[in-house]
C-alpha positions as CSV (number, residue, x, y, z in Angstrom):
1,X,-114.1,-31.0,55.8
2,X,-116.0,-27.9,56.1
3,X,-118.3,-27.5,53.3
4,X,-117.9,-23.6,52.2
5,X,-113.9,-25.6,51.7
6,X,-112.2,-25.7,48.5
7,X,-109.1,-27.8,47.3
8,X,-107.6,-26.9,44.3
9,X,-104.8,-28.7,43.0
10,X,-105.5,-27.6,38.5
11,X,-104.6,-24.8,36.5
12,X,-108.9,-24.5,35.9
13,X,-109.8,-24.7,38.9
14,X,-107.2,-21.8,39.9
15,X,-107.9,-19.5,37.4
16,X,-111.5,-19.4,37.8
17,X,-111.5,-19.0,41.6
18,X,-109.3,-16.2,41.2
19,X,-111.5,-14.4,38.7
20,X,-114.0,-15.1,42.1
21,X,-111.6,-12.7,44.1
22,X,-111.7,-9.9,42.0
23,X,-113.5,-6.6,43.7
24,X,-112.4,-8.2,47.1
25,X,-111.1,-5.3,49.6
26,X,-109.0,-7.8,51.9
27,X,-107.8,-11.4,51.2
28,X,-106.4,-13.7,54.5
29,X,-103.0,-15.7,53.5
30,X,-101.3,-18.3,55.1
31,X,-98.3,-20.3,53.7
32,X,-97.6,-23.9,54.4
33,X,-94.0,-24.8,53.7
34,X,-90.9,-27.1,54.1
35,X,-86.9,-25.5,54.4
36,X,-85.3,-28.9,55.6
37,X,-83.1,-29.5,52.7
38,X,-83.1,-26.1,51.1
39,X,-82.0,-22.8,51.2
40,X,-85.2,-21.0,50.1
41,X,-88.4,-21.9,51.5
42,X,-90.2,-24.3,49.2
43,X,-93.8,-23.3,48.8
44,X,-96.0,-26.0,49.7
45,X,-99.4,-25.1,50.5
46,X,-101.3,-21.5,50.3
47,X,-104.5,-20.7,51.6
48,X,-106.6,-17.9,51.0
49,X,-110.3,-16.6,52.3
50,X,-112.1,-13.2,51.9
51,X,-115.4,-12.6,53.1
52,X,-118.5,-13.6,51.0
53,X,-115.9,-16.3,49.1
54,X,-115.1,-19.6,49.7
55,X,-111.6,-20.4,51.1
56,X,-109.7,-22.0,49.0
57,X,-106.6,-24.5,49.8
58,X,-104.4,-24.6,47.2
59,X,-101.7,-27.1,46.0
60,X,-98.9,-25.0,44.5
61,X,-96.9,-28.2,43.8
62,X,-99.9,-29.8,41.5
63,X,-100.4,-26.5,39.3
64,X,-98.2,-25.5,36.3
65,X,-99.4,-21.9,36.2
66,X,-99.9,-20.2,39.5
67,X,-99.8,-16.7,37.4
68,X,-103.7,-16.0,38.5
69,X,-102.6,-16.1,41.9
70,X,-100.1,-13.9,41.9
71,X,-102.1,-11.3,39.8
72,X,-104.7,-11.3,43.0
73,X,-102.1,-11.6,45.4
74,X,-100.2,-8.6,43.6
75,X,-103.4,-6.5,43.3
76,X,-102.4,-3.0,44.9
77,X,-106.2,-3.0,45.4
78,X,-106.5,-5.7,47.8
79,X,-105.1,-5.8,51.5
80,X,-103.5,-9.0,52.2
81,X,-104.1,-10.1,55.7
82,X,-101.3,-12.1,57.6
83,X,-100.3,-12.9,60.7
84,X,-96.7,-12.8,62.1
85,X,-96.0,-11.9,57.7
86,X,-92.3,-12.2,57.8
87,X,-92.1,-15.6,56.7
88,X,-94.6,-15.7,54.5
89,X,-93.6,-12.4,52.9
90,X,-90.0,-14.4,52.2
91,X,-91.7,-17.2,49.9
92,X,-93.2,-14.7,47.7
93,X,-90.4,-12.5,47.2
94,X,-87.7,-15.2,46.0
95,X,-90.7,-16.1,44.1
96,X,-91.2,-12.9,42.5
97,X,-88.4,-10.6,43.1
98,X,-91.2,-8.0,45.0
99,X,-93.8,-8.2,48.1
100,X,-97.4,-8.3,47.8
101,X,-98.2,-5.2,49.1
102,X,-100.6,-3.8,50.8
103,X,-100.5,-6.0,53.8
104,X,-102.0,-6.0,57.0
105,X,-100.3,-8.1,59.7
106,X,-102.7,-9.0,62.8
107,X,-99.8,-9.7,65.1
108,X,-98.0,-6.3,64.8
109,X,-102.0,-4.8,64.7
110,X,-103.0,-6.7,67.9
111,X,-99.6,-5.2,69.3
112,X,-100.5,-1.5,68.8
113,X,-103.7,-2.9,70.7
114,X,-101.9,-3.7,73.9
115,X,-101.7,-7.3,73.3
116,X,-98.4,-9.3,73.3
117,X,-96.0,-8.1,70.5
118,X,-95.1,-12.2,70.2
119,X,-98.6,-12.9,70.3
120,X,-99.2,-16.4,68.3
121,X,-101.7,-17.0,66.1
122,X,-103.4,-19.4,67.8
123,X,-103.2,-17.2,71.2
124,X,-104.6,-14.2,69.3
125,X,-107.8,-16.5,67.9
126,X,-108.1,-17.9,71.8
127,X,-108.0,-14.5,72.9
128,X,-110.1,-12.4,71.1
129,X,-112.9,-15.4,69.4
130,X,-112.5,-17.7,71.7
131,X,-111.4,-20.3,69.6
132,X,-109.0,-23.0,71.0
133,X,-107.3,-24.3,67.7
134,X,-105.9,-28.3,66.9
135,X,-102.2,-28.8,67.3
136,X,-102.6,-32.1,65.6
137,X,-100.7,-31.1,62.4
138,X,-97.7,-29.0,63.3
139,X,-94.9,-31.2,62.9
140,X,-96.8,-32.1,59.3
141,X,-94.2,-32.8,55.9
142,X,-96.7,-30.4,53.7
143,X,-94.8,-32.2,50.7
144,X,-96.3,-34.9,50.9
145,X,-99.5,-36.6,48.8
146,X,-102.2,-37.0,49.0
147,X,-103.3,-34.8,52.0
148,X,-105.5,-35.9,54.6
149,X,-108.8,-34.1,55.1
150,X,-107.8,-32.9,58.6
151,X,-104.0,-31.2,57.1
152,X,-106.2,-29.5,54.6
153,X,-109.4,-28.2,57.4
154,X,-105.9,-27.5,60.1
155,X,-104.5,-25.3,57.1
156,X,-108.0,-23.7,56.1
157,X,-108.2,-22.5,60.0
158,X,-105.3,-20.7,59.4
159,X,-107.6,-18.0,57.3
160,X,-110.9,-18.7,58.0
161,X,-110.0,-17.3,61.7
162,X,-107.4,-14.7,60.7
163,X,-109.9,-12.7,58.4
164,X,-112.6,-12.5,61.5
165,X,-110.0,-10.9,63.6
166,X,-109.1,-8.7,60.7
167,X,-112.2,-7.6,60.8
168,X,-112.2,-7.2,64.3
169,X,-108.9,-5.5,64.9
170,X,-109.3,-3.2,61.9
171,X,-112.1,-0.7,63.3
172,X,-110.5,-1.2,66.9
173,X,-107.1,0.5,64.9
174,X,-109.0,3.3,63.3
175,X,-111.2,4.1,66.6
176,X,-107.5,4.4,68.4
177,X,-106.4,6.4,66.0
178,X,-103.2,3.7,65.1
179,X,-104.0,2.7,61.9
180,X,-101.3,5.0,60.4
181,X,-99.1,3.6,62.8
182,X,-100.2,-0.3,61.6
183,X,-99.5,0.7,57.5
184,X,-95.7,2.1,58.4
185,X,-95.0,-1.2,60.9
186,X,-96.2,-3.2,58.0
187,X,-93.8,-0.8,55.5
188,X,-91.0,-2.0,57.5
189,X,-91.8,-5.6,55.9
190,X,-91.4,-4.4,52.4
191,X,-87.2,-3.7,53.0
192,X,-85.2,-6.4,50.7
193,X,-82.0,-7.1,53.1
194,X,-85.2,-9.0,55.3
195,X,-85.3,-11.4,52.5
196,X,-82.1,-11.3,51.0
197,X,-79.1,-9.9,53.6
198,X,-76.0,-9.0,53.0
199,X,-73.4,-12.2,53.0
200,X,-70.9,-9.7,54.0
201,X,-73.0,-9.5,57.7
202,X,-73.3,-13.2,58.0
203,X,-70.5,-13.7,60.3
204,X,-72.5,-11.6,62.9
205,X,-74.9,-14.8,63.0
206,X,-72.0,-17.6,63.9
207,X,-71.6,-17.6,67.9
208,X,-68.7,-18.6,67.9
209,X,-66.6,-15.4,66.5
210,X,-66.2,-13.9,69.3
211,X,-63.6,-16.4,69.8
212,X,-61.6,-14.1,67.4
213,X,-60.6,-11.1,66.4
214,X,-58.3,-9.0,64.0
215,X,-57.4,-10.8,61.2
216,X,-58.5,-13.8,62.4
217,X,-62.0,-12.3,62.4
218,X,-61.5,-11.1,58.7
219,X,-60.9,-14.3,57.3
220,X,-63.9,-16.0,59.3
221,X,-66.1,-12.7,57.5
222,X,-64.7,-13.4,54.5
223,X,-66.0,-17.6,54.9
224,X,-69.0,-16.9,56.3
225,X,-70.3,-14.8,52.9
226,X,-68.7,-17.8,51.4
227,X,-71.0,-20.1,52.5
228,X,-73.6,-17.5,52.2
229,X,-73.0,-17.3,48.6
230,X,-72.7,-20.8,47.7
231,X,-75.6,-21.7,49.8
232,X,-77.8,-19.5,48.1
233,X,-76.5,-20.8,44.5
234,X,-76.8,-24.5,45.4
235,X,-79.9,-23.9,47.4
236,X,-78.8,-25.9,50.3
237,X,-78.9,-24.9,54.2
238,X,-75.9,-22.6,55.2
239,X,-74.6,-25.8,57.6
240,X,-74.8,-28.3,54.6
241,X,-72.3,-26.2,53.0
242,X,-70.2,-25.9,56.3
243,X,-71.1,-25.9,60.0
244,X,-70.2,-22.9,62.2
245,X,-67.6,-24.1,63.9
246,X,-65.7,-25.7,61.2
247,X,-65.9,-22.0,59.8
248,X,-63.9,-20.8,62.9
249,X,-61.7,-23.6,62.8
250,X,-60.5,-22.9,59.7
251,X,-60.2,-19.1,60.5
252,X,-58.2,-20.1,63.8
253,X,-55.8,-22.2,62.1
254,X,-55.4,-21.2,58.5
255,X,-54.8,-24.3,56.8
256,X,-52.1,-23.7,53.3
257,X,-53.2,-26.7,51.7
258,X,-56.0,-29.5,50.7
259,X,-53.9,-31.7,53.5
260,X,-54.1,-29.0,56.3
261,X,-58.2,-28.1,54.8
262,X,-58.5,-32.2,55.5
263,X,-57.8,-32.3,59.2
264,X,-60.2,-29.7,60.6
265,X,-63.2,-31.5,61.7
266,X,-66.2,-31.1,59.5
267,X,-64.1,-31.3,56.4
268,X,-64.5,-34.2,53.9
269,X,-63.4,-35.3,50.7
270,X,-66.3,-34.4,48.8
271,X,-66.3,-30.6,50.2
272,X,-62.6,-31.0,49.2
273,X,-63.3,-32.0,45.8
274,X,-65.8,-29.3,45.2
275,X,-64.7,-26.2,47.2
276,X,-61.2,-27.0,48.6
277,X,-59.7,-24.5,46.2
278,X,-62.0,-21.9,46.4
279,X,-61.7,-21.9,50.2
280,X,-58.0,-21.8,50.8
281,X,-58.0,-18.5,48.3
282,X,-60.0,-17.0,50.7
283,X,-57.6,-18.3,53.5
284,X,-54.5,-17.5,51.5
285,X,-55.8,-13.9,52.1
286,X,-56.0,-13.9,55.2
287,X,-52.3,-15.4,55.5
288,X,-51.1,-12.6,53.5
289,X,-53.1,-10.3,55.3
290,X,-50.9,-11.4,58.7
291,X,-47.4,-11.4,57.1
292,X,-47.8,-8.2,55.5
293,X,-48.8,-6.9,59.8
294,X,-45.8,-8.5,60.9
């Protein structure tokens, strides 16, 4: 592992590196995380590096108190560097409710530049240092303990690379005169509904509605900010709640009661049991809905 490499997995260790960051103009971030079973990203990993400091790997599931990380990642004063941000950005604000702004995000910068707007991260550090990064960890469960020392030097390229294109990118911006239009691409980052949309727009996300339409398409609305809402509250995937197409199925057939709900496929006892109810109100609207058209 690379020696000007830190791991920090204690409250002391934390809190004094971060009083090390203090004064520093930009900061690289990178987020390691796992969304397999949940509905929020669980935070599993967060690297940082800044130039003159050593970059740091930190274990956000080993420390109690992560509130000196958050006060330097919060720091109006410091640019945060990321690349492709949107996903990271996410963690942080079902975190904390707000973004860590300012932020500069290489992949939107190296755009402006005449790059590829979907330019990857490791495409951009091919591209423009030369350096061909490992692959060997991208399927990784970043949950699990210990981690080995390649996970941790994988994760620590992340940064390490990302603030030397920073650096590179940033005076290449100004020269062209785009660095204004960089800061309000990057504002565009900082809008909520990014994060957090609307479950009444969830529908718009299911294929399969086009099958639909009128009423039929009210009620499916209706179920999909259902399961947007309930997902969100039991912090489970939208299709552990219900798949897609059961969604439509029930919104094609309008099942009256728990025996009709327990026929459409994708429909067991224990959704029954828990949401049965709830869901044939919301169908029992819809029903109304068509009686009082006819």
């Amino acid at each position: 592992m690379n020696k000007d490499l830190v791991f920090i997995d204690s409250d002391l260790e934390l809190t004094q590196h971060c009083r090390q960051l203090r004064g520093c103009a930009w900061l690289a971030v990178d987020t390691e995380f796992e969304r397999v079973s949940t509905y929020y990203p669980e935070l599993c990993l967060l690297q940082m590096a800044s130039s003159g400091r050593m970059t740091a790997v930190i274990d956000p599931l080993a420390i109690a108190h992560l509130e000196p990380l958050y006060d330097v990642l919060y720091d109006p004063s410091i640019t945060k560097v990321f690349h492709a941000a949107r996903q990271d950005l996410e963690i942080f604000f079902h975190i904390k409710g707000v973004l860590p702004f300012p932020i500069f995000d290489t992949q939107i910068a190296a755009a402006l530049l005449g790059y590829d707007k979907q330019f990857s991260y490791a495409n951009l550090i091919n591209e423009i240092l030369g350096v061909e990064l490992a692959k060997t960890q991208t399927r990784t469960n970043w949950k699990r303990r210990p981690l080995s020392r390649s996970q941790l030097q994988y994760a620590a390229d992340d940064v390490i690379y990302l603030g030397q294109v920073y650096e590179l990118l940033l005076p290449r911006l100004i020269e062209a005169g785009k660095l204004p239009l960089l800061e309000e691409e990057c504002k565009t980052l900082a809008r909520p509904e990014l994060y957090q949309p609307d479950p009444e727009t969830m529908w718009l996300k299911i294929r399969e509605a086009r099958k639909l339409e009128g009423k039929l398409l009210a009620v499916l609305q209706q179920l999909a900010a259902w399961r947007e809402i309930t997902a969100r509250a039991e912090n489970q995937p939208r299709k552990w709640i219900l798949q897609d197409h059961t969604l439509v199925e029930m919104a094609r057939v309008l099942p009256t009661s728990q025996d009709d709900l327990s026929r459409i496929n994708g429909v067991n006892e224990r959704l029954l049991k828990r949401h049965g109810a709830a869901l044939l109100e919301i169908i029992g609207q819809g029903h109304l809905s068509l009686r009082q058209k006819e």
